[in-house]
C-alpha positions in Angstrom: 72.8 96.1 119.0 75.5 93.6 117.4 78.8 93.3 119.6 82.0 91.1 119.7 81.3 91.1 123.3 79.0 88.9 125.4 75.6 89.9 126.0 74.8 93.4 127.9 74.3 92.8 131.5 71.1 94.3 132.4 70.5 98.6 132.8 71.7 100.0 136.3 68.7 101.2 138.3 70.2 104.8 138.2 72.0 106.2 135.0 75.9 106.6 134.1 76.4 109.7 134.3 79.2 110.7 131.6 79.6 114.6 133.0 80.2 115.2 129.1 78.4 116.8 126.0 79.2 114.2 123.3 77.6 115.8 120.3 75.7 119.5 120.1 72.6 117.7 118.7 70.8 116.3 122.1 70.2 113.2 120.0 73.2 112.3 119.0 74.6 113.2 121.9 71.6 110.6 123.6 72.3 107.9 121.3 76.7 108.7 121.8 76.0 108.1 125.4 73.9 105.0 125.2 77.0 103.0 122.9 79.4 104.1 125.5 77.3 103.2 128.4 76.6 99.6 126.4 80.4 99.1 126.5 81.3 100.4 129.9 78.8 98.1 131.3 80.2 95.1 129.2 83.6 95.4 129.8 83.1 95.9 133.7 81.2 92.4 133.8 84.3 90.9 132.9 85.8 92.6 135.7 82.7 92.3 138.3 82.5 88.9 138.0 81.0 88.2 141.3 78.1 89.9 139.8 77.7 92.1 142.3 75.1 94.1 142.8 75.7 97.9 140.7 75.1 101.0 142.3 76.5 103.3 140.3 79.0 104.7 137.4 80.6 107.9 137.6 82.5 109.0 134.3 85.0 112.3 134.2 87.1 113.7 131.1 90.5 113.8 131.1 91.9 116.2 129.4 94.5 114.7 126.8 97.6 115.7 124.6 97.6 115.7 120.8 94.9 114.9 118.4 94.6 111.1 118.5 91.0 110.7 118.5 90.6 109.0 121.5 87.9 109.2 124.1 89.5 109.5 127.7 87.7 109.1 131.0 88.2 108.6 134.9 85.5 106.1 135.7 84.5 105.4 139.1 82.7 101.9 139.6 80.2 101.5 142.8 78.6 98.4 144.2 76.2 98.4 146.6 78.3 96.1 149.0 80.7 99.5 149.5 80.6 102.9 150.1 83.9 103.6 148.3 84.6 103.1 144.2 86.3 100.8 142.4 88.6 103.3 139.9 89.2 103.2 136.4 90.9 104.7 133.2 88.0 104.3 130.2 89.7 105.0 127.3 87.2 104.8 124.1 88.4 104.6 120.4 87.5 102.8 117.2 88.2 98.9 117.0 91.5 99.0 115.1 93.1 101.1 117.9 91.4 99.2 120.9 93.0 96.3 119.2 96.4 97.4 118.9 96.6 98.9 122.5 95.3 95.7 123.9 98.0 93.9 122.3 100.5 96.4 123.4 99.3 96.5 127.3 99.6 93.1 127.5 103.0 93.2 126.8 103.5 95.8 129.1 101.5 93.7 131.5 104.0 90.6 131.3 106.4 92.8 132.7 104.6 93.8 134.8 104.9 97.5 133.6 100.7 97.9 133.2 97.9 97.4 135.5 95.3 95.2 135.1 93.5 96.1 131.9 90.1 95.1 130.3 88.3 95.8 127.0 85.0 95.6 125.6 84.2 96.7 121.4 80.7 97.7 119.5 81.6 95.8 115.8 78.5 97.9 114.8 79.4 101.2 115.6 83.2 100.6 115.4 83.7 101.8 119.1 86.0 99.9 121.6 86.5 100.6 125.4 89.6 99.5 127.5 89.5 100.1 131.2 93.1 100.3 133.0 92.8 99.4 136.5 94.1 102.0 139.0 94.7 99.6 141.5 98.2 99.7 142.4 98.1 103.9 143.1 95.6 105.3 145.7 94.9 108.7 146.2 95.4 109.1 142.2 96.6 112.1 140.1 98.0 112.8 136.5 101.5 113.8 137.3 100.9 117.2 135.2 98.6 118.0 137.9 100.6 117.2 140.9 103.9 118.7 139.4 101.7 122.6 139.0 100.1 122.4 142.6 102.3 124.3 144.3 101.2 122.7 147.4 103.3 119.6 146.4 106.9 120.4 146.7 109.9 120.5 144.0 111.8 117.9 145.9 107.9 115.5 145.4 108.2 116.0 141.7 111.8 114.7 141.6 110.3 111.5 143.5 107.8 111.0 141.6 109.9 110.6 138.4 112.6 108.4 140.3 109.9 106.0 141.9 108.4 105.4 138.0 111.6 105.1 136.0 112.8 102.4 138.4 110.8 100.3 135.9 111.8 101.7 132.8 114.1 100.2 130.3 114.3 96.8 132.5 113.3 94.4 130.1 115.9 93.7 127.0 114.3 91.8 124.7 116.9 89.3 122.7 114.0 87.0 120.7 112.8 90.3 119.0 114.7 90.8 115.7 117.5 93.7 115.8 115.9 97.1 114.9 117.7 100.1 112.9 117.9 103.4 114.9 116.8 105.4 112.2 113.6 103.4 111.4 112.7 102.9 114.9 112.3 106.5 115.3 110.1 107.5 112.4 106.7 107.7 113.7 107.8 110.5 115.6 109.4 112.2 113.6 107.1 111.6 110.1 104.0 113.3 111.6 101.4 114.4 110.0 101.8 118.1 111.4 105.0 117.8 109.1 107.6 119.4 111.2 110.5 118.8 109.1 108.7 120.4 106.0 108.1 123.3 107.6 112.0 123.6 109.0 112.0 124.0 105.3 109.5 126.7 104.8 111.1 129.0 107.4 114.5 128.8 105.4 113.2 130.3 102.9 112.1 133.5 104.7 113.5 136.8 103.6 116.8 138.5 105.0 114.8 140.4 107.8 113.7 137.3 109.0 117.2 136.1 109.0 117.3 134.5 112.0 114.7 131.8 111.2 116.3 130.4 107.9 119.6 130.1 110.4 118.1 128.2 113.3 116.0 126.0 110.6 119.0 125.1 108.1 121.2 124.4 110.9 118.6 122.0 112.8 118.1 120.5 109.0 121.4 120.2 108.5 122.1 118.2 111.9 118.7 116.0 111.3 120.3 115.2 107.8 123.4 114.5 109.4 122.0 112.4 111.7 120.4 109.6 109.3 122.5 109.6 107.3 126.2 109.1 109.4 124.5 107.7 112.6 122.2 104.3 111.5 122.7 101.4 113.6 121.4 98.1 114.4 120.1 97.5 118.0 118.4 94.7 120.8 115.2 96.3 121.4 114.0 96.7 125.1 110.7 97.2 126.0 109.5 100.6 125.9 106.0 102.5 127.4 106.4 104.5 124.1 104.2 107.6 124.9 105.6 108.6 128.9 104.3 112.2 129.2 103.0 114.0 132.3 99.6 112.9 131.8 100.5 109.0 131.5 101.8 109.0 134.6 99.5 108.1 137.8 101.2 109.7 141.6 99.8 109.2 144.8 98.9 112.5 146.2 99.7 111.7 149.6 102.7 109.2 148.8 104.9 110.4 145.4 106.8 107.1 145.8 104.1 105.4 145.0 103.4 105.5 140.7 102.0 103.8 137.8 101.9 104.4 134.1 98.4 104.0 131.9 97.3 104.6 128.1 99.7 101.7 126.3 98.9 102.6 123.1 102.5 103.1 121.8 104.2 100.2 123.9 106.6 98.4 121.6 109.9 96.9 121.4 112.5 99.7 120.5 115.1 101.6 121.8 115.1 102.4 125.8 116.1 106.0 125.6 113.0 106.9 124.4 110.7 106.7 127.3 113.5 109.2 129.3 113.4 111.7 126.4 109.5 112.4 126.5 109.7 112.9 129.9 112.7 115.5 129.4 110.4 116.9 126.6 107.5 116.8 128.6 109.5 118.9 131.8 110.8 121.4 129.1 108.5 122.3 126.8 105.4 121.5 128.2 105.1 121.8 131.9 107.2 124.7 132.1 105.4 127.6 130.4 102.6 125.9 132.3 104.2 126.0 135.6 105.2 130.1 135.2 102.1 130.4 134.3 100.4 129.1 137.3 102.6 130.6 139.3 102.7 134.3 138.6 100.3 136.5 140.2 97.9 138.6 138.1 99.5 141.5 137.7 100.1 141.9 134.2 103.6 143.9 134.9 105.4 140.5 136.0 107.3 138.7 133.5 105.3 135.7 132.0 108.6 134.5 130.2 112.1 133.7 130.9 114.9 135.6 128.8 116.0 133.9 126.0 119.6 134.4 127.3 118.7 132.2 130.3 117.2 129.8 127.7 119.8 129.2 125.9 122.2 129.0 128.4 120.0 126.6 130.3 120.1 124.2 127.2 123.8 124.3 127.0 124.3 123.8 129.9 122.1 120.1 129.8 124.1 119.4 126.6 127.4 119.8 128.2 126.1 117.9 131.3 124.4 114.7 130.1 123.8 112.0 132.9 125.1 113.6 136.2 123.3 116.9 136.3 125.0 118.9 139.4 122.8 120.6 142.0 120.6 123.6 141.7 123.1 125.7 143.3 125.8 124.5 141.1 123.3 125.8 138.0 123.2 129.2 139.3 126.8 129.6 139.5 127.4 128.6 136.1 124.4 131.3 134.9 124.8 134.6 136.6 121.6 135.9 134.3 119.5 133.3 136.9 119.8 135.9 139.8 118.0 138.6 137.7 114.6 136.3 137.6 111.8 136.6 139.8 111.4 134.3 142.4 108.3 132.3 140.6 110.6 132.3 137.6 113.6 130.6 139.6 111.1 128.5 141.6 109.7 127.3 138.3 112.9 126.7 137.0 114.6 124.5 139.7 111.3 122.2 139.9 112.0 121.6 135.9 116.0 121.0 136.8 115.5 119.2 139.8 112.9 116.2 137.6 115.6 116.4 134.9 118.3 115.3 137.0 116.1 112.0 138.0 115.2 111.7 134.1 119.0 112.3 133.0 120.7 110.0 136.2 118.2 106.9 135.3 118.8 107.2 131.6 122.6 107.0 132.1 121.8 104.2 134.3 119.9 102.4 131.5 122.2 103.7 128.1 125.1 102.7 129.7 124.2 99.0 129.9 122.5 99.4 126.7 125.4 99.9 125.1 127.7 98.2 127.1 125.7 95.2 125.5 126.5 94.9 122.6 130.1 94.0 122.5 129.3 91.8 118.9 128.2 94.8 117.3 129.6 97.8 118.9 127.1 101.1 118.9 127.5 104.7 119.6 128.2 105.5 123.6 125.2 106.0 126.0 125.4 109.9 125.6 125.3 110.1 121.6 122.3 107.5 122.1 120.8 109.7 124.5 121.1 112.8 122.8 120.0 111.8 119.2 117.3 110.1 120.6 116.4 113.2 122.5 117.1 115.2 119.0 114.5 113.1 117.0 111.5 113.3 119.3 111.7 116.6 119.6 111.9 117.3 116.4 108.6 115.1 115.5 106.5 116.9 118.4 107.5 120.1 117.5 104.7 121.6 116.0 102.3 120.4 119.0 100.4 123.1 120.2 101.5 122.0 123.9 105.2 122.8 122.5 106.1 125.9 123.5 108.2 127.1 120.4 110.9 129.2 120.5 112.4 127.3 123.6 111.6 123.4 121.2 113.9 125.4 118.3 116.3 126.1 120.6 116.5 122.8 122.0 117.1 121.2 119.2 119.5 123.6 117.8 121.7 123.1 121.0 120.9 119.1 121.0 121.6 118.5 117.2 125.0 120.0 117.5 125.9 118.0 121.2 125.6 114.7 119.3 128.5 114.9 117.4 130.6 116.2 120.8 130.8 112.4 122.3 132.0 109.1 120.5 
């Protein structure tokens, strides 16, 4: 087999052992497994280069978000020196992409922002491989998996989000050339599942579906509104680009302890964005998966939370952008809370308690942001934050992980609490 790579280091006495069915047809599957085993075992001799003896390579799926075509692993790497692994992201794809995310984690890497990362490519069969070294976080977990145990607590979650936006939005980046806001923004939003077009299919829906055309024109007419009043030029900062709950690495026994992996949308842009897919992420996402989990199996409890409480819940983050008040504080202001189920307010607060952490660091960050540029004034931190917060969600709203109704509410609330700061 022709490779870009050095020559194969020689087969491991026992088998990887992928623990995944590649292809329905045994030998395609076969042949699938022997290219990815050819590049796991040429990237990692860049790594092992003691040439230690190789006991053994363990390779698990990770379940992954959207539909990028990637290839995503947990690969655990054993010598026969040690009874313990050495552990691993393996992240396969074709070339063009390996290339591009290499390029991108090593920017990251300058700042320190990525782990050590390695990557191996197959010119014949257009595959690449890049292993992201888990080195920094032991006891390792996606943080979608940590924040649904129940066994890890609300106030853990919270942690976890503070410990890894410490390094968020640190590095400004002044030899970049200026970006526009607008045009920064559009590969989320331009997507191919085409969410603005079909804002404008639900408009035309018929009067008994009323309430659809409303919600859609009015989140059209704020996304209009938006590029076309609101385009400004910016000092990009160094962003992760892609900072959703299964990017992000937690220590199991230690939540203070976090790391991000998959670079693959690292770029320089604006710094609000990294906060905002979190805040999407807590919303959307991991919410409807968190009641979910939590509710017993009686059918008779309540999978959902009232709209009412929806909607007052996203007002209520609209009219308080970077200093969130407590829990307590929340329940005040929406009587309708006291009439949930326990799981339901459990769920809730976990959500409200990562979003204060998400919304207190992004002020942080904004702030300066737009403190900075006193040459070339810009809009005030919370306009930044809540635009940028407007055009995300708008591009990842027809993702399947979206759950719907709340996403058009969100933005219906967030589209108008642009224009309510400076």
């Amino acid at each position: 087999m022709n490779t870009s790579t050095e020559k194969f280091i020689e087969p491991l006495l026992n088998p990887i052992n992928f623990e995944f069915r590649f292809d329905r047809d045994i030998n395609q599957h076969e042949l699938d497994i022997k290219i990815r085993s050819n590049l796991v075992q040429n990237a990692l001799k860049k790594f092992n280069t003691f040439e230690e003896p190789v006991e053994k390579l363990n390779l698990y799926p990770v379940a992954r978000a959207g539909k990028s075509g990637s290839e995503v692993f947990y690969l655990d790497f054993y010598i026969k020196t040690a009874s313990y692994p050495k552990k691993f992201i393996a992240k396969f794809q074709n070339i063009r992409k390996t290339d591009d995310e290499l390029k991108a984690a090593k920017k990251a890497a300058f700042a320190s922002l990525c782990p050590n990362v390695i990557s191996a490519e197959d010119t014949e069969n257009d595959l690449g491989i890049i292993l992201y070294d888990l080195a920094k976080v032991k006891n390792h977990q996606e943080f979608r998996g940590y924040f649904l145990d129940e066994n890890n607590s609300s106030e853990n979650c919270a942690i976890a989000i503070k410990s890894i936006l410490q390094d968020i939005g640190l590095h400004r980046n002044t030899s970049e050339p200026d970006k526009k806001f607008i045009e920064d923004f559009k590969k989320y939003v331009h997507r191919k599942q085409q969410p603005i077009e079909k804002l404008a299919a639900f408009i035309k829906s018929s009067s008994e579906y009323n309430g659809f055309s409303q919600i859609s024109s009015r989140i059209l007419n704020a996304y209009n509104k938006l590029t076309s009043e609101l385009d400004f030029s910016f000092t990009p900062y160094l962003v992760h680009g892609d900072l959703h709950a299964r990017n992000l690495m937690v220590n199991t026994k230690n939540p203070n302890q976090t790391e991000l992996i998959d670079f693959g949308w690292s770029d320089y842009g604006h710094p609000a964005k990294d906060f905002v897919l979190l805040e999407i992420t807590l919303k959307y996402m991991l919410l409807s998966e968190l009641l979910l989990n939590m509710k017993s199996r009686k059918r008779s409890e309540p999978l959902h939370l009232p709209l009412t409480v929806y909607e007052k819940f996203e007002i209520f983050l609209c009219e308080n952008c970077f200093i969130l008040p407590n829990y307590e504080y929340l329940l005040s202001k929406i009587p309708e809370l006291a009439e949930l189920k326990p799981y339901q307010s459990t769920a809730l607060e976990r959500v409200y308690l990562c979003l204060i952490e998400v919304r207190r660091e992004a002020g942080r960050i904004l702030n300066e942001f737009s403190c900075g540029h006193i040459h070339t004034p810009i809009p005030s931190a919370e306009r930044n934050y809540y635009a940028s917060l407007f055009l995300v969600t708008l591009g990842l709203s027809e993702f399947s992980e979206m759950q719907p109704v709340w996403t058009l509410i969100g933005l219906d609330k967030t589209g108008a609490a642009i224009w309510k700061h400076p």
